[in-house]
TIDREN-379045 format. One record per residue: residue number from 1; x, y, z of N, C-alpha, C, CB in turn. Coordinates in nm, 4 decimals, padded with zeros to 6 digits. Glycine has a CB too. Example, Ala and Ser with C-alpha at 12.3 -4.5 7.8 and 13.67 -1.06 7.14 Angstrom:
// TIDREN-379045
(1; (01.3190; -00.5690; 00.7800); (01.2300; -00.4500; 00.7800); (01.3200; -00.3300; 00.7800); (01.1308; -00.4473; 00.9046)),
(2; (01.2850; -00.2250; 00.7080); (01.3670; -00.1060; 00.7140); (01.2900; 00.0030; 00.7870); (01.4084; -00.0598; 00.5725)),
// end
This chain:
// TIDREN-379045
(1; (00.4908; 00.6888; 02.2706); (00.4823; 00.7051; 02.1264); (00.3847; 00.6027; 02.0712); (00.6215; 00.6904; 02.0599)),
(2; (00.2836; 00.6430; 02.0064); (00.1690; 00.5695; 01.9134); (00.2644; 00.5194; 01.8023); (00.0319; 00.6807; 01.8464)),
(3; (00.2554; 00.3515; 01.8200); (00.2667; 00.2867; 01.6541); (00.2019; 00.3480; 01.5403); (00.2059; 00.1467; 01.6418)),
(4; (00.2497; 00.3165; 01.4262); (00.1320; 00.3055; 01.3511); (00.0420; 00.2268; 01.2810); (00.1437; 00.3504; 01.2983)),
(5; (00.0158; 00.2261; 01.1908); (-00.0882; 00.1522; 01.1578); (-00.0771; -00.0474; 01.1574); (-00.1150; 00.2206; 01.0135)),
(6; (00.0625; -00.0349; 01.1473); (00.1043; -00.1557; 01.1426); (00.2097; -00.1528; 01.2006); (00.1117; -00.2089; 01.0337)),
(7; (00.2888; -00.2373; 01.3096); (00.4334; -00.2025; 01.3897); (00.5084; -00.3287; 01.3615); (00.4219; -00.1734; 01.5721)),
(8; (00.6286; -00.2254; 01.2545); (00.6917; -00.3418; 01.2677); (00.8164; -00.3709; 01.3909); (00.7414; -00.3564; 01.1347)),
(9; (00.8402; -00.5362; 01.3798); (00.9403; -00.5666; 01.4836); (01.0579; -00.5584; 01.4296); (00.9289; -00.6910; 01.5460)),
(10; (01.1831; -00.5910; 01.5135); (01.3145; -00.5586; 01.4920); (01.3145; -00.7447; 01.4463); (01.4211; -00.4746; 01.6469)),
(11; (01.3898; -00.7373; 01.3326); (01.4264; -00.8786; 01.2876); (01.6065; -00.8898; 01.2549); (01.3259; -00.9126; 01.1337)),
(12; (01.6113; -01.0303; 01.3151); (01.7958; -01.0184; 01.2705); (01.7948; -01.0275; 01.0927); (01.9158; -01.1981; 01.3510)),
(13; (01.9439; -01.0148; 01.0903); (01.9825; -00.9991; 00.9632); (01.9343; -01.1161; 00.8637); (02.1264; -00.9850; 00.9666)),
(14; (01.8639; -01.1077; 00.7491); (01.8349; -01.2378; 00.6920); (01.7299; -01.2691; 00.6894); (01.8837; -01.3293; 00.7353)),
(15; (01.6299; -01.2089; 00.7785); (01.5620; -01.2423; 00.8362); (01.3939; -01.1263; 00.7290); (01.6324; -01.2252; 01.0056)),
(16; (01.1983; -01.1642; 00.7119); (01.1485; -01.0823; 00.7442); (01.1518; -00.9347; 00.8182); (01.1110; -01.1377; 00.7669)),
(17; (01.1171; -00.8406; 00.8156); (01.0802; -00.7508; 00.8991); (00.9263; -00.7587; 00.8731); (01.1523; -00.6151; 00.8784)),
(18; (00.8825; -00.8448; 00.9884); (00.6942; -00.8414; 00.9706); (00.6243; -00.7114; 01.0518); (00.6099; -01.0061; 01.0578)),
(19; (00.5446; -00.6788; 00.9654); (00.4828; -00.5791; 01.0511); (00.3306; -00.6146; 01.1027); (00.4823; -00.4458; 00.9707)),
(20; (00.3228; -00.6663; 01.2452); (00.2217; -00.7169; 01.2905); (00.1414; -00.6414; 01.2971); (00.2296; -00.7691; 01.3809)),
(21; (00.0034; -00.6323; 01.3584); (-00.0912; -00.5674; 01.3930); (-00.1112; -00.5849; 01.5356); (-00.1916; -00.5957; 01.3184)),
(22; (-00.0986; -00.4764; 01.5611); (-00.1703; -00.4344; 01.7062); (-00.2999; -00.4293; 01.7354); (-00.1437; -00.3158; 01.7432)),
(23; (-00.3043; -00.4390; 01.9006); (-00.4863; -00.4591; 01.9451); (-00.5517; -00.3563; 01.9050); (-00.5324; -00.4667; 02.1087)),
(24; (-00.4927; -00.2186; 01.9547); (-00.5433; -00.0872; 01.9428); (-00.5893; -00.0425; 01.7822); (-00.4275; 00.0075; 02.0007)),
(25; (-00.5302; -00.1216; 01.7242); (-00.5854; -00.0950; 01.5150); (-00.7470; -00.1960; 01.4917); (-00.4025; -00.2149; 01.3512)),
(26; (-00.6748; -00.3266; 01.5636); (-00.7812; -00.3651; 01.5264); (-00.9085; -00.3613; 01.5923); (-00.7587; -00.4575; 01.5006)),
(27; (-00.8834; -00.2702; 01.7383); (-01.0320; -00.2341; 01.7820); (-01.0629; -00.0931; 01.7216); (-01.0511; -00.2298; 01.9552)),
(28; (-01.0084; -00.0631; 01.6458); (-01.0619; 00.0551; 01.6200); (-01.1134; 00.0159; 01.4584); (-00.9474; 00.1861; 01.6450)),
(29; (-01.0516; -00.0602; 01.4040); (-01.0958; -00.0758; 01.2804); (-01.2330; -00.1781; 01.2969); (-00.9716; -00.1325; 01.1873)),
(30; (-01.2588; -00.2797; 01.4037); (-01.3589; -00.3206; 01.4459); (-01.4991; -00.1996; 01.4371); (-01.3124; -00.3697; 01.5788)),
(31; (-01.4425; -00.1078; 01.5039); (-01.5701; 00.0111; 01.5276); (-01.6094; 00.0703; 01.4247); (-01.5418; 00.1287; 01.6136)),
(32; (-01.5081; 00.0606; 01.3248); (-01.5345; 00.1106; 01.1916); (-01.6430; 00.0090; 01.1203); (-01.3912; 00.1206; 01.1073)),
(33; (-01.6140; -00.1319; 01.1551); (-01.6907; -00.1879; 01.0101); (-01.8319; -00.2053; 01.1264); (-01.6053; -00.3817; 00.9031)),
(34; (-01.8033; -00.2395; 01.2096); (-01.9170; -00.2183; 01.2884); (-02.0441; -00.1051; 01.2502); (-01.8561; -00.1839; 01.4131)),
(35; (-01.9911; 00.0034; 01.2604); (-02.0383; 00.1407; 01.1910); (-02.1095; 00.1288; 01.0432); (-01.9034; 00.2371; 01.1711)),
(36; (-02.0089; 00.0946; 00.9659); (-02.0533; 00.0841; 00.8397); (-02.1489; -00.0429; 00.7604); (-01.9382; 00.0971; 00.7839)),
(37; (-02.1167; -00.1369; 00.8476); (-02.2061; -00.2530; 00.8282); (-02.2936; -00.3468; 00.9482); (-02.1178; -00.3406; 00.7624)),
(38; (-02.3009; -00.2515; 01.0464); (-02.4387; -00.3287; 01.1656); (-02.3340; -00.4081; 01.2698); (-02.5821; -00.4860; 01.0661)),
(39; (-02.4553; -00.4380; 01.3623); (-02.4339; -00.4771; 01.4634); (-02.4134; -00.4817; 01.5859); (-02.4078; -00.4937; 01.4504)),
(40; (-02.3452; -00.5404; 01.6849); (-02.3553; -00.4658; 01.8179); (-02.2287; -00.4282; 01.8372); (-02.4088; -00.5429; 01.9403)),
(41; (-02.1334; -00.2974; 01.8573); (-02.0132; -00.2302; 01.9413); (-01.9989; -00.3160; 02.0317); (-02.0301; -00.0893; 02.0060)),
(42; (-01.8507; -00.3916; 02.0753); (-01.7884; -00.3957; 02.1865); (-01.6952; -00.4563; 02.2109); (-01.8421; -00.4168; 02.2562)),
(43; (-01.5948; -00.5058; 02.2826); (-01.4996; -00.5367; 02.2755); (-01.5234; -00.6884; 02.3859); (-01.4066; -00.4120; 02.3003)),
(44; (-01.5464; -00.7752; 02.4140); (-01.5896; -00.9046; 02.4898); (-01.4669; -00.8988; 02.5973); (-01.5969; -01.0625; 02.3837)),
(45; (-01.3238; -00.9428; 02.5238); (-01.2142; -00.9719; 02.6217); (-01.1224; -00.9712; 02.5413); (-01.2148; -01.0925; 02.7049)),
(46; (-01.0385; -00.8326; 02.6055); (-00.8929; -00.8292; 02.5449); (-00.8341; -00.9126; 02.5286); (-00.8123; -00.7753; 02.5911)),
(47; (-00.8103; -00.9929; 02.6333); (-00.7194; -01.1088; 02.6179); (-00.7147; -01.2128; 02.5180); (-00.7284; -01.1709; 02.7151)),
(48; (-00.8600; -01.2036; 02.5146); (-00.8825; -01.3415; 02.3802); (-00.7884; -01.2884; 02.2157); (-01.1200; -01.3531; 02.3240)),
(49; (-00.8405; -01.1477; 02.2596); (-00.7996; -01.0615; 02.1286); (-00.6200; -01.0561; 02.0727); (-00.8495; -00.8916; 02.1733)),
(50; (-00.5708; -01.0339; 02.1946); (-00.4542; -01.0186; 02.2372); (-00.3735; -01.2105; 02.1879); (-00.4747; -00.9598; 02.4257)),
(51; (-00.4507; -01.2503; 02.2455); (-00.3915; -01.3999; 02.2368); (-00.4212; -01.4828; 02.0603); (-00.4914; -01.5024; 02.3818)),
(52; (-00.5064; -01.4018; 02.0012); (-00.4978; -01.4385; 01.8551); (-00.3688; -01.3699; 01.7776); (-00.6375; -01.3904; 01.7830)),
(53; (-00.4145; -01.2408; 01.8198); (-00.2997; -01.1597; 01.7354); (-00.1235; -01.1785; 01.8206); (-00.3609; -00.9597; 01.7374)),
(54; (-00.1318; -01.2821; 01.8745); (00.0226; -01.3042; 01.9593); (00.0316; -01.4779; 01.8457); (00.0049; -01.3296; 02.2241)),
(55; (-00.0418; -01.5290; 01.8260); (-00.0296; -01.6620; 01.7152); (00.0362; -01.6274; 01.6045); (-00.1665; -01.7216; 01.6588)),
(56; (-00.0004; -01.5285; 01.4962); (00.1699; -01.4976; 01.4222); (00.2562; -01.4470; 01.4306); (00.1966; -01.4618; 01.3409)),
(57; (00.2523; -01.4146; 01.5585); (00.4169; -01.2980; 01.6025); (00.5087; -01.4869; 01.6432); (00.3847; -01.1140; 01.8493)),
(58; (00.4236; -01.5052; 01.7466); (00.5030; -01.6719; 01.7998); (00.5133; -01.7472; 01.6568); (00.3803; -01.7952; 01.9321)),
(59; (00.4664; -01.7440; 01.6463); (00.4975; -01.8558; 01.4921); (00.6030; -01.7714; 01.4085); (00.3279; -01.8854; 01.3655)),
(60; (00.6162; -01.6816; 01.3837); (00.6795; -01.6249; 01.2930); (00.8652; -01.6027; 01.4208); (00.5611; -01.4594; 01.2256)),
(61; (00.8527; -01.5836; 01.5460); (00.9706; -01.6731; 01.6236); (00.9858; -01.7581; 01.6220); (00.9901; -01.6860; 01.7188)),
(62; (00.9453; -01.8793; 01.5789); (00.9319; -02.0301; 01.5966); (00.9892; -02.1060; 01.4812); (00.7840; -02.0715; 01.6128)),
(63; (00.9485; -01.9895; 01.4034); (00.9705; -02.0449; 01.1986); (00.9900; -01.9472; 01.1313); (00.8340; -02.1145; 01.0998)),
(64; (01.1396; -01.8942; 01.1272); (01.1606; -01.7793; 01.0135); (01.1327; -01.8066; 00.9073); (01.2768; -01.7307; 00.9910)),
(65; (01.1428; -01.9310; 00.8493); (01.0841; -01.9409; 00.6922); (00.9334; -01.9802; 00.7161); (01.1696; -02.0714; 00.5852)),
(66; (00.8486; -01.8993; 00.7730); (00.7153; -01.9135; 00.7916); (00.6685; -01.8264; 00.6965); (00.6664; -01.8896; 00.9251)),
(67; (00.5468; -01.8024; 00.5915); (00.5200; -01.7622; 00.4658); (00.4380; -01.6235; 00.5390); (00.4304; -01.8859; 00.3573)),
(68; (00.4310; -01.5518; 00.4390); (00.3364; -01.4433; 00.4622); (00.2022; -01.4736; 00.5128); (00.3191; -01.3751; 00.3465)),
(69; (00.1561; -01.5772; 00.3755); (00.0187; -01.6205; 00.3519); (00.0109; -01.7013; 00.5107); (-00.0040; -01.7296; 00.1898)),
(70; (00.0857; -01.7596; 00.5600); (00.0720; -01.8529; 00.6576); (00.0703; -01.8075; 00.7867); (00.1611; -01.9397; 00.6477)),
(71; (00.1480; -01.6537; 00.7875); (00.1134; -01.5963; 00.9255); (-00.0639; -01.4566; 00.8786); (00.3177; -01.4872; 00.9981)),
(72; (-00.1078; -01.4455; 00.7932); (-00.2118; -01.4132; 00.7750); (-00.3193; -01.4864; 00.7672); (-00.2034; -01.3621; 00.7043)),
(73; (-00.3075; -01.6155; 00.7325); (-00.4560; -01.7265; 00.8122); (-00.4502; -01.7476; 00.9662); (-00.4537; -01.9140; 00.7522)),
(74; (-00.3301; -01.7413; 01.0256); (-00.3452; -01.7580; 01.1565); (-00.4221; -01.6198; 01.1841); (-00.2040; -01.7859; 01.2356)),
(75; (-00.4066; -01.4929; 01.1982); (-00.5045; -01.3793; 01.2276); (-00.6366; -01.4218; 01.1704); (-00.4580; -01.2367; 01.1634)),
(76; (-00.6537; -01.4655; 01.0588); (-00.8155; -01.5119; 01.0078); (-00.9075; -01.6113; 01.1164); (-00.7986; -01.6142; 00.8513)),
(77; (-00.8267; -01.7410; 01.1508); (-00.8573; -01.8304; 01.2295); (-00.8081; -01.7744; 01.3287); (-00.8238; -01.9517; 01.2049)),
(78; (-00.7019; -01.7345; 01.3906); (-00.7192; -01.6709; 01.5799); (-00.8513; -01.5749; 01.5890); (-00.5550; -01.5420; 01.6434)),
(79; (-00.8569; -01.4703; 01.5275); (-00.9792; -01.3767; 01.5576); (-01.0734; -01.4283; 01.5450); (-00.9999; -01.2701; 01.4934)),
(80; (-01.1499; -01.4874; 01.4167); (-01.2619; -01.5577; 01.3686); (-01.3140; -01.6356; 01.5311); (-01.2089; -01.6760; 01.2240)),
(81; (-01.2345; -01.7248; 01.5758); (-01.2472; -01.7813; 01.6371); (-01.2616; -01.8009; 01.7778); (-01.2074; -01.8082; 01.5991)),
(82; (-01.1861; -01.6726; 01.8038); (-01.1794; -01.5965; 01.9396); (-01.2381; -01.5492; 02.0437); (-01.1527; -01.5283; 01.9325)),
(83; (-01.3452; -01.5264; 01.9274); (-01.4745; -01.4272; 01.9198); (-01.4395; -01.3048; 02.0620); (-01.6544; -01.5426; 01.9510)),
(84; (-01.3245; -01.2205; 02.0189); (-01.3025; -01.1180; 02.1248); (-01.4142; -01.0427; 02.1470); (-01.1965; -01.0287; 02.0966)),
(85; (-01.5012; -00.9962; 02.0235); (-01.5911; -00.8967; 02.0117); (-01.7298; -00.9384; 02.0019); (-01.5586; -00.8220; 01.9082)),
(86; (-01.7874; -00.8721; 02.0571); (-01.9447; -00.8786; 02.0587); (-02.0010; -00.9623; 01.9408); (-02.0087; -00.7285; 02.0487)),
(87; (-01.9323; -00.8630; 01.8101); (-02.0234; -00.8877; 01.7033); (-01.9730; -00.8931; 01.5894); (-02.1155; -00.8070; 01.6942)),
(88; (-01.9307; -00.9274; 01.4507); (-01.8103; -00.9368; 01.3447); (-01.7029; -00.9627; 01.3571); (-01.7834; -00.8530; 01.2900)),
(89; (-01.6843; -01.1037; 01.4308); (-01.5569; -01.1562; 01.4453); (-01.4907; -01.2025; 01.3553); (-01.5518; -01.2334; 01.5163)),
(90; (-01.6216; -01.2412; 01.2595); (-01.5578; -01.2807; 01.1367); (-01.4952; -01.1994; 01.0004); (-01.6450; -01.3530; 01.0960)),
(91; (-01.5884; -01.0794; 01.0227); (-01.5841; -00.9516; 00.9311); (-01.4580; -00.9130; 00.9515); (-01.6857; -00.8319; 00.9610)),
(92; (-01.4049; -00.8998; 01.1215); (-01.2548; -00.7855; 01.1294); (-01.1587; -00.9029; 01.0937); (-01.2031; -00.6927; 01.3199)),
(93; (-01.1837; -01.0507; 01.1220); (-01.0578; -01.1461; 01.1545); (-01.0679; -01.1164; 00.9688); (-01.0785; -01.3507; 01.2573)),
(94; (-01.1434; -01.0818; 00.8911); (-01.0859; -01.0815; 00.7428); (-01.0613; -00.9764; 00.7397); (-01.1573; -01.1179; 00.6250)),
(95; (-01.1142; -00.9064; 00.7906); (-01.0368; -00.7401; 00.7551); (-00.8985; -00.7539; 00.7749); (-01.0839; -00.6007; 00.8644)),
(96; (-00.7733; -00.8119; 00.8715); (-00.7331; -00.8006; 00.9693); (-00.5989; -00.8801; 00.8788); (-00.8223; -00.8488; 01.1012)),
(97; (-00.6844; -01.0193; 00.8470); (-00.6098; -01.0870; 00.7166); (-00.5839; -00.9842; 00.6101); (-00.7014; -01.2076; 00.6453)),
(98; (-00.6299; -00.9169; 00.5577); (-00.6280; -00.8576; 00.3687); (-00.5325; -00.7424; 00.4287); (-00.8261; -00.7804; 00.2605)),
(99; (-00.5654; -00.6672; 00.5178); (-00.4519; -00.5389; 00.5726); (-00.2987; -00.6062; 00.5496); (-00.4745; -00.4937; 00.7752)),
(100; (-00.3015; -00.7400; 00.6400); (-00.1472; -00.7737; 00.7043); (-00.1080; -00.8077; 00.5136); (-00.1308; -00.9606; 00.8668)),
(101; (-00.1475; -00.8523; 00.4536); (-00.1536; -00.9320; 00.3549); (-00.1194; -00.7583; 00.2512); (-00.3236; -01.0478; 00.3451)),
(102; (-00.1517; -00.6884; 00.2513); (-00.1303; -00.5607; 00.1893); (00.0018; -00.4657; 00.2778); (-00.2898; -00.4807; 00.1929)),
(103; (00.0253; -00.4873; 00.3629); (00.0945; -00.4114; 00.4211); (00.2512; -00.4779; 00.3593); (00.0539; -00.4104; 00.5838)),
(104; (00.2713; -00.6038; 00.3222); (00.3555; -00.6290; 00.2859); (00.3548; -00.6917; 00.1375); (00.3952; -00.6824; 00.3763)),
(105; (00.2650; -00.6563; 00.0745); (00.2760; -00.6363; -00.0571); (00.1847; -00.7310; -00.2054); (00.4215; -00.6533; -00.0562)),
(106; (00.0738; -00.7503; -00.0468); (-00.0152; -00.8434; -00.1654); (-00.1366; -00.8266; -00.1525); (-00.0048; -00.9960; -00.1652)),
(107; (-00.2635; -00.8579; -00.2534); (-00.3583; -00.8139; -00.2285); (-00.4583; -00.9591; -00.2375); (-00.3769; -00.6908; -00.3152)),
(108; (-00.5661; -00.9721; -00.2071); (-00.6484; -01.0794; -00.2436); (-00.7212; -01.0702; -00.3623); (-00.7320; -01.1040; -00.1502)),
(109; (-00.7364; -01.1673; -00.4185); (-00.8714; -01.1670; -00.5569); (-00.9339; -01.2703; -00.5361); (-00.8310; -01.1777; -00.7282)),
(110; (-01.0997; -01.1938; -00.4918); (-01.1572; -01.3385; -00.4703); (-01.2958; -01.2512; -00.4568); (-01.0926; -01.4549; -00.3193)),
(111; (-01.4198; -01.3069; -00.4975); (-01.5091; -01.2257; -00.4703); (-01.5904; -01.2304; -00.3065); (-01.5941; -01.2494; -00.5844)),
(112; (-01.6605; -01.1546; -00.2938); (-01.7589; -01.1304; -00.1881); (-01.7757; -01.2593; -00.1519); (-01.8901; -01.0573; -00.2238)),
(113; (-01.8600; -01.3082; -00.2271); (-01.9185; -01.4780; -00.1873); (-01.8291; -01.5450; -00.1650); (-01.9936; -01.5665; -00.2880)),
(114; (-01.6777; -01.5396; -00.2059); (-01.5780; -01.6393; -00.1891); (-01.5580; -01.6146; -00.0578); (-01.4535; -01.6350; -00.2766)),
(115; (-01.5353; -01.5148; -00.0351); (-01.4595; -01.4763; 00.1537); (-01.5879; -01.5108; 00.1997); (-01.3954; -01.2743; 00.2225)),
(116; (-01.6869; -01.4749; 00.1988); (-01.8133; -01.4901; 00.3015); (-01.7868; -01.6477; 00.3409); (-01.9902; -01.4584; 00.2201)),
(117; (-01.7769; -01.7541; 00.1605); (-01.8210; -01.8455; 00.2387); (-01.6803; -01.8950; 00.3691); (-01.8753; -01.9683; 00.1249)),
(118; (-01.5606; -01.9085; 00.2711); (-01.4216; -01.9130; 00.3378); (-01.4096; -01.8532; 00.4757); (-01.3223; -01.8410; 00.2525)),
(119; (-01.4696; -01.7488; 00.5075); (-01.5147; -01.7283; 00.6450); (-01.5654; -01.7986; 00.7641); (-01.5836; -01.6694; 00.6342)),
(120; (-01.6776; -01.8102; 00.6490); (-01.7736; -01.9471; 00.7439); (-01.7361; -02.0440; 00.7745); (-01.8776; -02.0103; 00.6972)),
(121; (-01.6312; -02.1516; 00.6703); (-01.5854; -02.2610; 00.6794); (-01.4652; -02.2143; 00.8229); (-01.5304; -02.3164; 00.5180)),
(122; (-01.4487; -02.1219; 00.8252); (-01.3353; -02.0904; 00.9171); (-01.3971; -02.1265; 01.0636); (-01.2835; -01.9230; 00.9025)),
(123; (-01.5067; -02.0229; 01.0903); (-01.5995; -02.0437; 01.1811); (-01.6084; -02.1661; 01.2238); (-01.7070; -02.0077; 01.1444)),
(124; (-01.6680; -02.2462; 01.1264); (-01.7401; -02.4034; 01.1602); (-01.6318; -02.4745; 01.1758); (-01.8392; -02.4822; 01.0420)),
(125; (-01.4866; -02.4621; 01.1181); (-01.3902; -02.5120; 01.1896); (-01.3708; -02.6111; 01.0559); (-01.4261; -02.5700; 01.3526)),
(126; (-01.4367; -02.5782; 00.9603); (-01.4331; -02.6987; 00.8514); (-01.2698; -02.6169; 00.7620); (-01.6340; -02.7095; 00.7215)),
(127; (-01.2400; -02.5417; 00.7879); (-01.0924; -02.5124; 00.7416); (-01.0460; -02.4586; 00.8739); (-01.0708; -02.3985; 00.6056)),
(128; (-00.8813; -02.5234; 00.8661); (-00.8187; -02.5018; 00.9554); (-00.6698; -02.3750; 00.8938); (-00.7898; -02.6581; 01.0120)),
(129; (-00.6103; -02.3656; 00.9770); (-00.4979; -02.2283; 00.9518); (-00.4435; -02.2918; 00.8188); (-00.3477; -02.1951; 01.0945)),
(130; (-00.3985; -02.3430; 00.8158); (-00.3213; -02.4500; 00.7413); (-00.3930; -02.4622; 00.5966); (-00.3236; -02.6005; 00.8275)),
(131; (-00.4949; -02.4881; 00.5883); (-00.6085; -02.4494; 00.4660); (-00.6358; -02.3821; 00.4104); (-00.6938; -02.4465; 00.4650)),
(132; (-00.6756; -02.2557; 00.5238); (-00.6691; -02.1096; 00.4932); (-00.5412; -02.0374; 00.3998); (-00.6679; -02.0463; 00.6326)),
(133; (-00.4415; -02.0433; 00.4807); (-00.3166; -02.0124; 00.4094); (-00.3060; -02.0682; 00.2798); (-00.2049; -02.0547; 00.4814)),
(134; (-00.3150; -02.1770; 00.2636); (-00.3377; -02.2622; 00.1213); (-00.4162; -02.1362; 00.0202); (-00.4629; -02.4306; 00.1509)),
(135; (-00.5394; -02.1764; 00.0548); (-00.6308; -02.0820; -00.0035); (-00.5753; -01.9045; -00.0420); (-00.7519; -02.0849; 00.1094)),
(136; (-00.4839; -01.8540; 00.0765); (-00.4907; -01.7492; 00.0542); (-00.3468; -01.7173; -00.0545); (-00.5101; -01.6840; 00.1894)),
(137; (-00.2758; -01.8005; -00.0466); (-00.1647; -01.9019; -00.1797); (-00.2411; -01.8599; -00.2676); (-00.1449; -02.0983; -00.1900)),
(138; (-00.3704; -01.9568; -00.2963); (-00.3930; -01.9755; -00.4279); (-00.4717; -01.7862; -00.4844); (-00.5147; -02.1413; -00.4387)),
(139; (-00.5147; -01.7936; -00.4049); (-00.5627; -01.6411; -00.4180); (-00.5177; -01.4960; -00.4513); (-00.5957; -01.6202; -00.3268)),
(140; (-00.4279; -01.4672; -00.3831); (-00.3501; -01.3303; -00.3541); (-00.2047; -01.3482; -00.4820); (-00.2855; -01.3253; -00.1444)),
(141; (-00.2026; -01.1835; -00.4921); (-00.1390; -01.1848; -00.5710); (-00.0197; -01.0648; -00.5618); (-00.2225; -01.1922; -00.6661)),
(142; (00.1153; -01.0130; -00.5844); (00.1830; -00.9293; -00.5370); (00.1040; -00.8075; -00.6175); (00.3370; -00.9575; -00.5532)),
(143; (00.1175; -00.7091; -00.4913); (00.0179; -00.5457; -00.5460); (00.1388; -00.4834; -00.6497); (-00.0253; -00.3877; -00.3697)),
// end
């Protein structure tokens, strides 16, 4: 049986029900922005891929009162950083953020230039998860 777009896990009582993202969404949504905005198709190494998007499932076991915003910078900074894919690591690791971040009920407000640069700083390592999340605090707002 195919998940869908987002799968959620079984949580005890009290508890989130987060609905993570799977590899298979986000290589396919990879091919999409790929498509629509340049570059080179491909997938580098599952594993790397696999091992970002396993950073807020573990954290979110580790720390039930772990925030939304706080398990959606870890996908920003695991992918960004990962560099699973050839080419827009940075493009899907935000795509990847704003989905998880909508799937449970919030959206971002921030313009183009804001994420581009917030991206970058991600990249260069000049914001860390911890920052990010901050940022995405001050940002996002319930849809």
């Amino acid at each position: 049986m195919e998940p869908g777009p987002l799968s959620p896990d079984l949580s005890r009582p009290g508890e989130v029900n987060w609905k993570f993202v799977p590899p298979h969404k986000v290589i396919e949504w990879q091919q999409r922005l790929i498509v629509r905005f340049g570059g080179a198709q491909g997938l580098r190494d599952i594993g790397l891929l696999e091992g970002a998007l396993d950073r807020p499932r573990n954290l979110a076991v580790d720390n039930p009162d772990v925030t939304l915003e706080e398990l959606a910078a870890l996908y920003g900074v695991g992918i960004a950083k990962a560099h699973a894919f050839t080419d827009g690591n940075k493009r899907i690791a935000f795509a990847v953020m704003i989905a998880f971040l909508k799937v449970h009920g919030k959206s971002l407000d921030v313009t183009e230039a804001e994420a581009t640069t917030v991206m970058l700083d991600v990249a260069s390592s000049t914001l860390d998860d911890t920052d990010l999340g901050e940022w995405l605090c001050r940002n996002s707002n319930n849809t």
